[in-house]
BAFI-3210 file (N, C-alpha, C; in Angstrom, 3 decimals, decimal comma, padded with zeros to 6 digits):
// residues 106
n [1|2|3|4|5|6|7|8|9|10|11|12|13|14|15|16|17|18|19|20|21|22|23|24|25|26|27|28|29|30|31|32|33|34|35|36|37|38|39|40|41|42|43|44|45|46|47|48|49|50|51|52|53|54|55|56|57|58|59|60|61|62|63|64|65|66|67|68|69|70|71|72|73|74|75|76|77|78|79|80|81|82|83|84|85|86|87|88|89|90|91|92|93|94|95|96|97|98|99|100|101|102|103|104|105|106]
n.u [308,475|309,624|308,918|309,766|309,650|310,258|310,632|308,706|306,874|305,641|304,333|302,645|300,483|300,287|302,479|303,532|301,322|301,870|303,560|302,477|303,145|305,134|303,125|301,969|303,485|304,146|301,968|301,795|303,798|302,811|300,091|300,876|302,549|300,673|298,990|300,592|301,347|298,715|297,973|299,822|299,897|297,141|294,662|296,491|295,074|296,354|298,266|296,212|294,388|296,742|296,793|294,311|294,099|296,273|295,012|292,331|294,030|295,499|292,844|292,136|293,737|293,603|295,080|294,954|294,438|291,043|289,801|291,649|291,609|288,954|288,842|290,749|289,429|286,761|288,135|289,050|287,159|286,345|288,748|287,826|285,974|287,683|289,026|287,060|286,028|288,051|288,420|287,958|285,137|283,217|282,252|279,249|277,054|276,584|273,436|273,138|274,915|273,096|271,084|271,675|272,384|270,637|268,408|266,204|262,496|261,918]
n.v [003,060|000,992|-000,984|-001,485|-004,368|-006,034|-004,444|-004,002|-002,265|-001,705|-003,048|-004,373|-002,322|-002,837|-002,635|-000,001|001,983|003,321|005,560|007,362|009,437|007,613|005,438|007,371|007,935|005,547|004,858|006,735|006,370|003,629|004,291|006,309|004,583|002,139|003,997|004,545|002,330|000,867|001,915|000,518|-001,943|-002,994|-002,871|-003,672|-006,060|-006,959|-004,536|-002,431|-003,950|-003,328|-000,938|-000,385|-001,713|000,318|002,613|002,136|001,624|003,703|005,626|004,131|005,395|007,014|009,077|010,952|014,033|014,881|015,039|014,065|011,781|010,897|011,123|009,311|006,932|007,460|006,923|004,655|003,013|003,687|001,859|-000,294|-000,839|-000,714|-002,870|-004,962|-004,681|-005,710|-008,554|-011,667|-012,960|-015,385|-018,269|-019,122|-021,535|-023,631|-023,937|-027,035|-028,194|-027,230|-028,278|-031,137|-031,598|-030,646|-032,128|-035,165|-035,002|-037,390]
n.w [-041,396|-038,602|-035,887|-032,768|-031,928|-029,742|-027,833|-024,886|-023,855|-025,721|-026,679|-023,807|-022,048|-019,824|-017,681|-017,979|-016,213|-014,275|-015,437|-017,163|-019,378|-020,743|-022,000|-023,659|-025,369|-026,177|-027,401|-029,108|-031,296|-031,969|-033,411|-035,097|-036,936|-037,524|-039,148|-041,474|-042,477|-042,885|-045,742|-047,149|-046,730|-045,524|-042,808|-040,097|-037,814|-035,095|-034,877|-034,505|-032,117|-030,062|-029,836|-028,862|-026,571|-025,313|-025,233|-023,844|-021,283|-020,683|-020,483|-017,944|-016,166|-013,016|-012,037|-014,332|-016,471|-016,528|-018,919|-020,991|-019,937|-020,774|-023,198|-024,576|-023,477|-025,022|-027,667|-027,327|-027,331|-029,942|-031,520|-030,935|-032,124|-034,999|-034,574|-034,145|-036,347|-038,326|-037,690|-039,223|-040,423|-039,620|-041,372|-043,165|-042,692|-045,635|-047,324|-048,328|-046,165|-043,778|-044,765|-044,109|-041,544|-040,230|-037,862|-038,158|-038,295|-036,957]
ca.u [308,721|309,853|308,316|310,610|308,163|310,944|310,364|307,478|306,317|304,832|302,933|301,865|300,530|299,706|303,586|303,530|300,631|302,910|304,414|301,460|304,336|305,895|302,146|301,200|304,290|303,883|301,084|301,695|304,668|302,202|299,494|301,868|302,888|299,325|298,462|302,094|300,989|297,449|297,590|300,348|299,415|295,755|295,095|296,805|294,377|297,082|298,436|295,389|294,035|297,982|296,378|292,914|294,789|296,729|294,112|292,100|294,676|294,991|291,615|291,581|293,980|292,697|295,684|295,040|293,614|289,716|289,423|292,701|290,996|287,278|289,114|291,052|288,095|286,376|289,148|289,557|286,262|286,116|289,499|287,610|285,240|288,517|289,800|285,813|285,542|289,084|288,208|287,062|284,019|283,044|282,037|278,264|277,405|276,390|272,271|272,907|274,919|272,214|269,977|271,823|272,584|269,261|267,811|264,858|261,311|261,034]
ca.v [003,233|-000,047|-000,907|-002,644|-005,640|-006,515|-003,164|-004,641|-000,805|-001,004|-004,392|-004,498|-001,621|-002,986|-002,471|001,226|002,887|004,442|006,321|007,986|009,578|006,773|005,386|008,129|008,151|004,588|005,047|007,876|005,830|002,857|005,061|006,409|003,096|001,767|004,664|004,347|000,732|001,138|002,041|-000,469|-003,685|-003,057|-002,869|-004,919|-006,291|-006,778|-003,537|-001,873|-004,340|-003,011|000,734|-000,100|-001,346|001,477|003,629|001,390|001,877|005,677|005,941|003,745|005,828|007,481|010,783|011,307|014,906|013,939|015,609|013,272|009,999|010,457|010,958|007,874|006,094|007,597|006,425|002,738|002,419|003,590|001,454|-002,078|-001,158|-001,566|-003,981|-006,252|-004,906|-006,472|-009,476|-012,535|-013,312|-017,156|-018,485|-019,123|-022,927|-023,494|-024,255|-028,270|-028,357|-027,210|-029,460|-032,562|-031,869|-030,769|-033,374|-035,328|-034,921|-039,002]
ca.w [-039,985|-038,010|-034,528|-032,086|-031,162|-028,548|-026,246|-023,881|-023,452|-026,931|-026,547|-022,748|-021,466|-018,130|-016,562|-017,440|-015,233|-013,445|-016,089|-018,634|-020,294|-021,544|-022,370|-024,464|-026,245|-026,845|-028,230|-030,671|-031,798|-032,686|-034,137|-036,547|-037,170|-037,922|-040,336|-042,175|-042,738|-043,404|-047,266|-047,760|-046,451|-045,029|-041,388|-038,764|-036,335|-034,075|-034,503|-033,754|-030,988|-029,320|-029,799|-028,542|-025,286|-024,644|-024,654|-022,841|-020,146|-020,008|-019,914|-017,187|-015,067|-011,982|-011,921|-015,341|-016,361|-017,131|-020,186|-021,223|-019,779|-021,062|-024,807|-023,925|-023,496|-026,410|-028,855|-027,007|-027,860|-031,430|-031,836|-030,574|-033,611|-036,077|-034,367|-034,690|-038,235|-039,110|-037,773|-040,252|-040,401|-039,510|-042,823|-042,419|-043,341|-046,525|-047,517|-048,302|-045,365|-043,124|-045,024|-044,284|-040,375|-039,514|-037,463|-039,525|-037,313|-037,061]
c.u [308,769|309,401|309,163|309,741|308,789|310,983|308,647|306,736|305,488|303,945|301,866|301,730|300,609|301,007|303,702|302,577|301,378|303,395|303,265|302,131|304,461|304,333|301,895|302,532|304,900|303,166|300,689|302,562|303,643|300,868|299,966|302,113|301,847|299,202|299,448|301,999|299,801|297,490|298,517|300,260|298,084|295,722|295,119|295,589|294,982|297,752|297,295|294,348|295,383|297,224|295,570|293,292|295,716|296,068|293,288|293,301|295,099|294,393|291,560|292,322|293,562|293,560|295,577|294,103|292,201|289,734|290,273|291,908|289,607|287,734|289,848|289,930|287,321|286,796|289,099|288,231|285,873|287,186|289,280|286,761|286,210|289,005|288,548|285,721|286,502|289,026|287,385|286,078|283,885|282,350|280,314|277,819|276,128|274,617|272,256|273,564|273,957|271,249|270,167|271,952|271,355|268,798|266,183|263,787|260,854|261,067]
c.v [001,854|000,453|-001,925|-003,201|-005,832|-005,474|-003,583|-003,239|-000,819|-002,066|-004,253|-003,388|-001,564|-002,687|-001,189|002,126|003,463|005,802|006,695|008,288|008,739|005,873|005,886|008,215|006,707|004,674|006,007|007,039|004,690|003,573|005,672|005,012|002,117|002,498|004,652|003,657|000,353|001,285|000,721|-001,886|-003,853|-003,024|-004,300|-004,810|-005,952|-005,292|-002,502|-002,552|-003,844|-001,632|000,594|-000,424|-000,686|002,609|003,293|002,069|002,955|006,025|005,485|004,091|007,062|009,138|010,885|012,819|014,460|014,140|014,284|011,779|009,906|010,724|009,682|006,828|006,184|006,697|004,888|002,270|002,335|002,620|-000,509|-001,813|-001,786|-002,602|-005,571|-006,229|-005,549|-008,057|-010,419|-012,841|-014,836|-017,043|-019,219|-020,855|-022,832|-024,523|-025,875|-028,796|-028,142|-028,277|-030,720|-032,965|-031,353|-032,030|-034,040|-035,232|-036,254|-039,160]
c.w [-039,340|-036,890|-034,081|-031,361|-029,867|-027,169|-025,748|-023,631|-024,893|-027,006|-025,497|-021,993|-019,742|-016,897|-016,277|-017,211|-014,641|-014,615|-017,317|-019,485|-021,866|-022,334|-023,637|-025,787|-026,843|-028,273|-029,478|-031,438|-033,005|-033,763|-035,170|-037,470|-038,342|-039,297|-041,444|-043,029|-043,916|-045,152|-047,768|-047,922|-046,025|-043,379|-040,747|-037,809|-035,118|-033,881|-033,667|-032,338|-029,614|-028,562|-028,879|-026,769|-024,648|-024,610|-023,702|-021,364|-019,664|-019,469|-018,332|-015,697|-014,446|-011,966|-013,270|-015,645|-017,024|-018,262|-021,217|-021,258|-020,362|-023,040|-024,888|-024,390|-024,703|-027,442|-028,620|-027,903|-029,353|-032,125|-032,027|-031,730|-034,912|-035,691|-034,880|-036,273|-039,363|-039,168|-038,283|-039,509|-040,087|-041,015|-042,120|-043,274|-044,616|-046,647|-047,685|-046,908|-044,322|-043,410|-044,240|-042,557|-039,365|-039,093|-037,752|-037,886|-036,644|-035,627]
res [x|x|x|x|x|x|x|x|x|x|x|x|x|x|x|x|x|x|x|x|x|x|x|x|x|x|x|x|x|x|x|x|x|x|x|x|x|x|x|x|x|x|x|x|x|x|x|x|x|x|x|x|x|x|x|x|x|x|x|x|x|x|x|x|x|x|x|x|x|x|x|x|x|x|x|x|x|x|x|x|x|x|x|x|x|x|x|x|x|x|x|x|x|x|x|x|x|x|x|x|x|x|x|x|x|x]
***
């Protein structure tokens, strides 16, 4: 399944509030997308940091039916978990390094 990176409706959610619609049908588009992906190459960060802000932004509209926006919200939030758990780790510094940049007691 290809994703046209170049349609701004599938990157930035922030132009279409107005239009949930087109939102939600973003967002199924990329969600497909994601899971398509998922076994073949591993997960995109970026794909799913795309997801986690378009739900994010559902959620965060005001005519939306609640039931709609408080699952919204749900999902954004379980989505910023894949998105932290994709992201590398800092590498943690290594035991002689600590040794050597500790500052001596003199």
């Amino acid at each position: 399944m290809a994703i046209d990176e170049t349609n701004p409706a599938f990157l930035e959610p922030s132009g279409t509030t107005s239009q949930p619609e087109l939102l939600v049908s973003a967002l199924l588009h990329l969600m497909s997308h994601y899971t398509a992906n998922v076994g073949e190459t591993g997960a995109c960060i970026k794909l799913a940091s795309v997801i986690e802000r378009h739900l994010k932004a559902l959620g965060d509209l005001p005519g939306l039916a609640p039931v709609l926006r408080a699952t919204c919200q749900q999902l954004s939030e379980q989505w910023t978990t894949v998105v932290e758990r994709a992201m590398p780790r800092p590498e943690s510094p290594k035991f002689f390094t600590r040794l050597v940049t500790r500052t001596s007691p003199h």
